[in-house]
Each structure stands twice: as C-alpha cells, then as structure tokens.
PQR file with spaces between the fields and no chain letter, atoms N, CA, C, O and H, PARSE charges and radii, in Angstrom:
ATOM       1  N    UNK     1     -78.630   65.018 -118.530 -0.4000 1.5000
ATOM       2  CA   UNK     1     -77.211   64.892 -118.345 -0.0000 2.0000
ATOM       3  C    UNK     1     -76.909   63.448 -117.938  0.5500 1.7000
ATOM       4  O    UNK     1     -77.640   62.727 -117.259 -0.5500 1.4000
ATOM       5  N    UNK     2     -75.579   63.104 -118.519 -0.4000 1.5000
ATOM       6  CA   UNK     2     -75.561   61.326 -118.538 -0.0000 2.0000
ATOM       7  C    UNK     2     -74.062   61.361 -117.216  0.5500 1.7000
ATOM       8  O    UNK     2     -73.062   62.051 -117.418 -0.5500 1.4000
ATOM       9  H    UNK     2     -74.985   63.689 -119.070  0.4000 1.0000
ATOM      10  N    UNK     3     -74.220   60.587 -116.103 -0.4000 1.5000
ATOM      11  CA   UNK     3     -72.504   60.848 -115.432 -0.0000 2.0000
ATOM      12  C    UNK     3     -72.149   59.376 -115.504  0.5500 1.7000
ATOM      13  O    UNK     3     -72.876   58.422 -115.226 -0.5500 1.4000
ATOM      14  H    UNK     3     -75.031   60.026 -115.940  0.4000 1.0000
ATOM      15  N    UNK     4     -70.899   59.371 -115.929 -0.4000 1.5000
ATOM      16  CA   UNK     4     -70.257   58.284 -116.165 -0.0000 2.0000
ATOM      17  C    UNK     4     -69.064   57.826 -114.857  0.5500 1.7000
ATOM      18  O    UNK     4     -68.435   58.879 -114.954 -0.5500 1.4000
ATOM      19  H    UNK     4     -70.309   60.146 -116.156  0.4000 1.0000
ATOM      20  N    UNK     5     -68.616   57.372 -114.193 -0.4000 1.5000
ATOM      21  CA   UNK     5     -67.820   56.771 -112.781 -0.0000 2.0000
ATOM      22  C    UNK     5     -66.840   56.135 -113.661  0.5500 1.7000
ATOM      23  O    UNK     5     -67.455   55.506 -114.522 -0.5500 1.4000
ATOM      24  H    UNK     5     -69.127   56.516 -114.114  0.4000 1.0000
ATOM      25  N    UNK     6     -65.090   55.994 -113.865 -0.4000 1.5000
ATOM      26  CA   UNK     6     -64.300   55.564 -114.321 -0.0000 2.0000
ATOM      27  C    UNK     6     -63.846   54.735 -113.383  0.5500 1.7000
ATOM      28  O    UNK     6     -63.721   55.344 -112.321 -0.5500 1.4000
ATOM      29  H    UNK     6     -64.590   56.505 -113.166  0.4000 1.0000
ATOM      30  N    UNK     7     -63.502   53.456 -113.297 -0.4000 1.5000
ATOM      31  CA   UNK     7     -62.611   53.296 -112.603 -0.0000 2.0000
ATOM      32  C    UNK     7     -60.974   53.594 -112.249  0.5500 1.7000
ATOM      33  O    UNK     7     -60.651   54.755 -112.499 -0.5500 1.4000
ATOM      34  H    UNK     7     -63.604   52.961 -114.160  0.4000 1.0000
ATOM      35  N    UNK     8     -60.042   52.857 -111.785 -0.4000 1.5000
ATOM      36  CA   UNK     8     -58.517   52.798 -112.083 -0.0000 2.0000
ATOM      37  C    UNK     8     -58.175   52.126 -112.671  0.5500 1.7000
ATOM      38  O    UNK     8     -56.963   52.257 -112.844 -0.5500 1.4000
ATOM      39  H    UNK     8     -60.304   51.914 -111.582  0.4000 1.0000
ATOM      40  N    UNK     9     -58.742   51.074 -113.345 -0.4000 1.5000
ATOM      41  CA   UNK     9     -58.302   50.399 -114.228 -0.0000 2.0000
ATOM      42  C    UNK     9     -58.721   50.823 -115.555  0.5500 1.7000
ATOM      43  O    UNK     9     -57.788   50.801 -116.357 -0.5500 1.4000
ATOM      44  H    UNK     9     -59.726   50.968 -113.205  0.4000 1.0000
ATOM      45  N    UNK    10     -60.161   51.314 -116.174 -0.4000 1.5000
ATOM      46  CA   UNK    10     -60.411   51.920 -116.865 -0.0000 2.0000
ATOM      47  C    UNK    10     -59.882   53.433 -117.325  0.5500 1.7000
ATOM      48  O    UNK    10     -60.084   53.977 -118.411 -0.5500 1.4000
ATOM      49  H    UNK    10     -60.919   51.333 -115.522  0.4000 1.0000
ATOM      50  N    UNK    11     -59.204   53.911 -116.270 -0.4000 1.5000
ATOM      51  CA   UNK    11     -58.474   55.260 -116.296 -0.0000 2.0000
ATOM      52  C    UNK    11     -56.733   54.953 -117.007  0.5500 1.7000
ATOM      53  O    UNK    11     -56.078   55.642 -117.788 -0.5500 1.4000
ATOM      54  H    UNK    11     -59.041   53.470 -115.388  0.4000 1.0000
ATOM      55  N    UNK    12     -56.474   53.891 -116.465 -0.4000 1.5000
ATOM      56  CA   UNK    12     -55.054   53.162 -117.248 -0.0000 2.0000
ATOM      57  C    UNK    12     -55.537   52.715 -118.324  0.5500 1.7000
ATOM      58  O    UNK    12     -54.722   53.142 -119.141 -0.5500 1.4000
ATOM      59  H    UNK    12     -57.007   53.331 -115.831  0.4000 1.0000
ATOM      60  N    UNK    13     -56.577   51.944 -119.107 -0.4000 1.5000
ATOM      61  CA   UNK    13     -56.751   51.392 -120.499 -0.0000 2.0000
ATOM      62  C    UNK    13     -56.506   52.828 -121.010  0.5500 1.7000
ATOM      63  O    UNK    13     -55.597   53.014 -121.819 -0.5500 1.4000
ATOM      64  H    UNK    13     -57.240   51.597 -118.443  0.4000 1.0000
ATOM      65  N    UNK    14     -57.540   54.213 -120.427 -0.4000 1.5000
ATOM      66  CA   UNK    14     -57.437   55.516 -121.401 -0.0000 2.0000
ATOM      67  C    UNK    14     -56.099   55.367 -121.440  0.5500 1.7000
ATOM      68  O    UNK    14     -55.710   54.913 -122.517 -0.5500 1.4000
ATOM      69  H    UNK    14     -58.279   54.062 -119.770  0.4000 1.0000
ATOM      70  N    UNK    15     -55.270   55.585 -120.659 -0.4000 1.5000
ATOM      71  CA   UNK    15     -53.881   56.591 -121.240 -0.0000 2.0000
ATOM      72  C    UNK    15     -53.067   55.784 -122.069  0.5500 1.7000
ATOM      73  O    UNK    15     -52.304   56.310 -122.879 -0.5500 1.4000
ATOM      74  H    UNK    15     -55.586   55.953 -119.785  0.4000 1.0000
ATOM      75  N    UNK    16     -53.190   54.021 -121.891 -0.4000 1.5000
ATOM      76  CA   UNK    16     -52.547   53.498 -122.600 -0.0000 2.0000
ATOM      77  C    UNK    16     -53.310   53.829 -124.311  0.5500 1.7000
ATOM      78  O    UNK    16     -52.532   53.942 -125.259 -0.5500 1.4000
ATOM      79  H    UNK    16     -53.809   53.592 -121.233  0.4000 1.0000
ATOM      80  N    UNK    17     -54.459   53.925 -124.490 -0.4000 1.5000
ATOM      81  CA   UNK    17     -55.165   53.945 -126.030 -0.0000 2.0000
ATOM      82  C    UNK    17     -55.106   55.317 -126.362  0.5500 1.7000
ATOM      83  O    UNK    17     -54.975   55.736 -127.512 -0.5500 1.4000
ATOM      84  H    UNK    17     -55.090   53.833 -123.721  0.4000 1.0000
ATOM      85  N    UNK    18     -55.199   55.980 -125.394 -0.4000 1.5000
ATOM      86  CA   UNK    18     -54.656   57.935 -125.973 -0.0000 2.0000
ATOM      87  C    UNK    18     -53.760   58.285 -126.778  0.5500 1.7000
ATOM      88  O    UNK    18     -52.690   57.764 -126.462 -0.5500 1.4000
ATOM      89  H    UNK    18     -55.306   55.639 -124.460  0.4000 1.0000
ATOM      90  N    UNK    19     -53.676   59.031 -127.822 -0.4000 1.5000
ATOM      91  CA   UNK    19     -52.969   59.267 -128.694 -0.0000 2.0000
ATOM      92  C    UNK    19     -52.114   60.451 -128.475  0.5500 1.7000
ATOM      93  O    UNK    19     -51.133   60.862 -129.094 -0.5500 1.4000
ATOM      94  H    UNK    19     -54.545   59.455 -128.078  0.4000 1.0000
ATOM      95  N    UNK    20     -52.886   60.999 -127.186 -0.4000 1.5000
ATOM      96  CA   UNK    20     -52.370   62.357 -126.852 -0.0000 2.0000
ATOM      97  C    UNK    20     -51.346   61.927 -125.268  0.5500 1.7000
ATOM      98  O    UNK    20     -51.646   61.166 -124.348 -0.5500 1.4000
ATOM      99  H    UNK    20     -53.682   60.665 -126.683  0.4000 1.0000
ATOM     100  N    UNK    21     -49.974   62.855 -125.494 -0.4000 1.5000
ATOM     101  CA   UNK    21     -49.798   62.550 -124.092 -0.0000 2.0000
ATOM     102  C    UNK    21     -50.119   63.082 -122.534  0.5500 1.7000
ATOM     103  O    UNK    21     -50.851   64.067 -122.441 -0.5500 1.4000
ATOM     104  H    UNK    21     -49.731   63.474 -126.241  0.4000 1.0000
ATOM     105  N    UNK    22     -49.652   62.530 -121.428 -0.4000 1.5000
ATOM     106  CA   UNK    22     -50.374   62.426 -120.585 -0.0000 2.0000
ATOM     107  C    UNK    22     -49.982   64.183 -119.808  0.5500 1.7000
ATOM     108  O    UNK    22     -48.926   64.767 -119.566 -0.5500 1.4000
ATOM     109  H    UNK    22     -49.057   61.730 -121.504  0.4000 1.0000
ATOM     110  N    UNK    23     -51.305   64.502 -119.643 -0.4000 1.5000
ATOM     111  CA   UNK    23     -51.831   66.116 -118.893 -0.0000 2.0000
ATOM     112  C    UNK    23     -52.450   66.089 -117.422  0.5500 1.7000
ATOM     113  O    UNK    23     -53.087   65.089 -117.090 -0.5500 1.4000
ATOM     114  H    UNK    23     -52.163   64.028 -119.840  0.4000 1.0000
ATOM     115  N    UNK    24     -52.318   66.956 -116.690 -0.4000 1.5000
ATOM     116  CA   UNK    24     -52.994   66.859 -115.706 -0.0000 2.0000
ATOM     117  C    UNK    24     -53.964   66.642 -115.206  0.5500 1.7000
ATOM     118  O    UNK    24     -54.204   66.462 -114.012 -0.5500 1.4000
ATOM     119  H    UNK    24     -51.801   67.768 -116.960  0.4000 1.0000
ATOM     120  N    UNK    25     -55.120   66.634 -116.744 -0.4000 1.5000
ATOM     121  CA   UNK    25     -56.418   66.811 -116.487 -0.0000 2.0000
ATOM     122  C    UNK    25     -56.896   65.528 -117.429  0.5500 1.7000
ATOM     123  O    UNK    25     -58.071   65.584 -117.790 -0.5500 1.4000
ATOM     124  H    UNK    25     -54.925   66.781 -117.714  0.4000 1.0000
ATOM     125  N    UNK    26     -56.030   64.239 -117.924 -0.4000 1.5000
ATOM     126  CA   UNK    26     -56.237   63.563 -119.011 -0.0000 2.0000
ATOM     127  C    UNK    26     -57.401   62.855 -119.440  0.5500 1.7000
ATOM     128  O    UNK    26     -57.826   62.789 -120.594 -0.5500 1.4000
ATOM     129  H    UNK    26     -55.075   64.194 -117.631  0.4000 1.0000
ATOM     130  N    UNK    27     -57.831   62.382 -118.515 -0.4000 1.5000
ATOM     131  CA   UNK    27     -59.053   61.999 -118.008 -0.0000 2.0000
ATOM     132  C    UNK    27     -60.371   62.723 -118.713  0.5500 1.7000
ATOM     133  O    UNK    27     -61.384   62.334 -119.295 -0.5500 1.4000
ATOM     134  H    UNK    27     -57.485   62.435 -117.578  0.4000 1.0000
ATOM     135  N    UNK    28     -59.912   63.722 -118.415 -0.4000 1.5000
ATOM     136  CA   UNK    28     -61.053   65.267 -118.993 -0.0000 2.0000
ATOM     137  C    UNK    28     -60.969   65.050 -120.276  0.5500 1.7000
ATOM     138  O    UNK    28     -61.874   64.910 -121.099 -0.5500 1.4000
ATOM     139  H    UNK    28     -59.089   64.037 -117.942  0.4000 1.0000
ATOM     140  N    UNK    29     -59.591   65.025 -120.435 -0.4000 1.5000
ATOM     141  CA   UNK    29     -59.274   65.647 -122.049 -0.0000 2.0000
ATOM     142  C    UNK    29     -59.281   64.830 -122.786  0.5500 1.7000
ATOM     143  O    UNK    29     -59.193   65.123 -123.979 -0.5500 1.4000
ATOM     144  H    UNK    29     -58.855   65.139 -119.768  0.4000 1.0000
ATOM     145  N    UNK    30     -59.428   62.989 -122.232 -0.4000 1.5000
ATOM     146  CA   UNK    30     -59.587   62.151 -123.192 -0.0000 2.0000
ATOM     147  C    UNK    30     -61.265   61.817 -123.555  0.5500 1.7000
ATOM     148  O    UNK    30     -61.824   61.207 -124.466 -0.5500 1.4000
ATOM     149  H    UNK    30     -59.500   62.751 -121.263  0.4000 1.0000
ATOM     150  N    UNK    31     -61.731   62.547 -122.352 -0.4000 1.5000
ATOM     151  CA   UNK    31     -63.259   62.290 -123.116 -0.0000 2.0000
ATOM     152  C    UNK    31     -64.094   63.198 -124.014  0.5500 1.7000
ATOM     153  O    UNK    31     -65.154   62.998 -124.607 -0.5500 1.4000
ATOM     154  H    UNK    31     -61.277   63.043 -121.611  0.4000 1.0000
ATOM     155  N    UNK    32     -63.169   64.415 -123.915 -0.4000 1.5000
ATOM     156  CA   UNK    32     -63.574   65.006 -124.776 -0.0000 2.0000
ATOM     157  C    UNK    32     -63.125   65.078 -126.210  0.5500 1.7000
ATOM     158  O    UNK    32     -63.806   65.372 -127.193 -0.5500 1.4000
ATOM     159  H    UNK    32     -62.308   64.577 -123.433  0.4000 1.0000
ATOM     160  N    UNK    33     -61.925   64.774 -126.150 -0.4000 1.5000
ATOM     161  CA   UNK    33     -61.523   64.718 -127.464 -0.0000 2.0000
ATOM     162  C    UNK    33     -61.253   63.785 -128.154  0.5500 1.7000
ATOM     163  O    UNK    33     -61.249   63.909 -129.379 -0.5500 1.4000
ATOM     164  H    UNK    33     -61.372   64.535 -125.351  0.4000 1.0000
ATOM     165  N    UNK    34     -60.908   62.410 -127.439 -0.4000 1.5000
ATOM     166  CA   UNK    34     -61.975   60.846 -128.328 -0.0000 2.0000
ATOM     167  C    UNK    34     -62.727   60.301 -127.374  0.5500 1.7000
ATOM     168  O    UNK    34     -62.211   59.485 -126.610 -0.5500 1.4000
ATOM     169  H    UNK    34     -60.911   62.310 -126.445  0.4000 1.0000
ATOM     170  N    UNK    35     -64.067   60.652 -127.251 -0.4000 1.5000
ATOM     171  CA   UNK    35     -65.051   59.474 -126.946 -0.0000 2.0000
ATOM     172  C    UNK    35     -65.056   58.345 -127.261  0.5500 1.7000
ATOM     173  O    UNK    35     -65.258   57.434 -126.458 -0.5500 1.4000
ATOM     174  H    UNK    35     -64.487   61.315 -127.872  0.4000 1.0000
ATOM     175  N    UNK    36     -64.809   58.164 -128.625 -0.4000 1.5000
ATOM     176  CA   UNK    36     -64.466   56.498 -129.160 -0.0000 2.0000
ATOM     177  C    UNK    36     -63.809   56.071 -127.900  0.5500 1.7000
ATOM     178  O    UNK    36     -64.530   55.197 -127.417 -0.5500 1.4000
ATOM     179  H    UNK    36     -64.644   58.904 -129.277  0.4000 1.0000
ATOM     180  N    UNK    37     -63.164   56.201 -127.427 -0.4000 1.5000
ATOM     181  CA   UNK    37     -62.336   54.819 -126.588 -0.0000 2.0000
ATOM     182  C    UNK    37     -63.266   54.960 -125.539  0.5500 1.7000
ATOM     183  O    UNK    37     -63.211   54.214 -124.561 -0.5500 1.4000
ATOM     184  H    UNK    37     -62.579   56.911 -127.819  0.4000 1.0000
C-alpha cells in the first residue's frame, strides 16, 4: 500500500484542475476518479 500526504496548496491546484465540482469528500473523489492530476 502506497500513502500519499497532500498538502493545502496541492489540495487547491486539485480543485482548481477538477473537472468535477466541488463535494465534501473532493479530495477522495479526485483521486479516484483522475489520478492524472
């Protein structure tokens, strides 16, 4: 198992490059459903 630590600044690049909008859990849901970024 690989654990990855996001920062807050890296947590703002996700939501700005997410295609999806923002959920409670986005964080979650952006790594699962594009890893690419």
């Amino acid at each position: 198992m690989k654990i990855t630590l996001l920062d807050g600044g890296l947590g703002q690049e996700l939501v700005k490059r997410s295609s999806a909008p923002p959920h409670p859990l986005w964080s979650t849901k952006v790594m699962l459903d594009e890893p690419h970024l």
